[in-house]
Every structure is written in C-alpha cells, then in structure tokens.
C-alpha positions in Angstrom: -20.4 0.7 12.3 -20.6 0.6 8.5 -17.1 1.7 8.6 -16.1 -1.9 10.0 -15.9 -4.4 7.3 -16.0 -7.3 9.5 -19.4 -6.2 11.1 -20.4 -5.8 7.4 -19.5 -9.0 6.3 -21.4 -10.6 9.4 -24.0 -8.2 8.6 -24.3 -10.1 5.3 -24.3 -13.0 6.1 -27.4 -13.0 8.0 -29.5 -12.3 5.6 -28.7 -11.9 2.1 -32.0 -10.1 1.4 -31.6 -7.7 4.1 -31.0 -4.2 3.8 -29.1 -2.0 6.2 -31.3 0.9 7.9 -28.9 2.9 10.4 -32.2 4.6 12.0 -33.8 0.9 13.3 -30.9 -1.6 13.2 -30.8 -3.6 16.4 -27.2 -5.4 17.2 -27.3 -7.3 20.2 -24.8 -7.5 22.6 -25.5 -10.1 25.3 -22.0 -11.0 25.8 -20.3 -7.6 26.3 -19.9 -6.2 29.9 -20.1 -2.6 30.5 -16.2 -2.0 31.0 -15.6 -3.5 27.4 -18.9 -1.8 25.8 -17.0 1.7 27.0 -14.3 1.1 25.1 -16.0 0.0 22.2 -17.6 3.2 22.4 -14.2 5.1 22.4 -12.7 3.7 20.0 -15.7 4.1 17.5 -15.5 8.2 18.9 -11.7 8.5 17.9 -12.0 6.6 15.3 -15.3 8.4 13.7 -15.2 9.3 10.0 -11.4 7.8 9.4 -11.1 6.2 6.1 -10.2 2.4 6.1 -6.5 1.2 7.5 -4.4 0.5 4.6 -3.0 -2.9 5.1 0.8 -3.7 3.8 2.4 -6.6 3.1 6.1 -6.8 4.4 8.3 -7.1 1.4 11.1 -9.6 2.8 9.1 -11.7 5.1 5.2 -11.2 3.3 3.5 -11.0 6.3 0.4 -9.0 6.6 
C-alpha cells in the first residue's frame, strides 16, 4: 500500500498529524465485496515491489 500514491494522499489527508505504522494500520473496507477484494489482492501480489508507472505525455496531442 505505500507504493499507491493515491492511498497516500488519502492517507494524508486524514490526519495531518498522523504517522503511518504498517504493523497496526486499520483501512476499512465496508464497501468492497469479496470478488472485488480478490482482485485487489492480485494485483497488489503481481504488482509487489515494482517501482512507480512512469506517466508520459503524448507529444502531438498532450494527453496524459
């Protein structure tokens, strides 16, 4: 998870005093059913340890 930048923003904007603790962060997920929670899971096993997606901006057209 602290490979996701978006979770770290939201992370942030919690609570700008808090800290991140891996060992007893709690990240509910009241909305999510089990079939969608799988792949969640999947992708953060493939996906484990990769650096950051470099994001280009097309040269003709300047879309992201």
């Amino acid at each position: 998870m602290m490979q996701s930048k978006t979770f770290m923003n939201m992370w942030g904007s919690l609570d700008a005093d808090a800290t991140f603790d891996e060992k007893t962060f709690v990240f509910p997920l009241n909305d999510i059913n089990a079939v969608c929670f799988g792949k969640i899971v999947e992708w953060l096993e493939q996906h484990n340890g990769m650096p950051d997606p470099q994001i280009e901006e097309e040269p003709i057209t300047g879309e992201v």
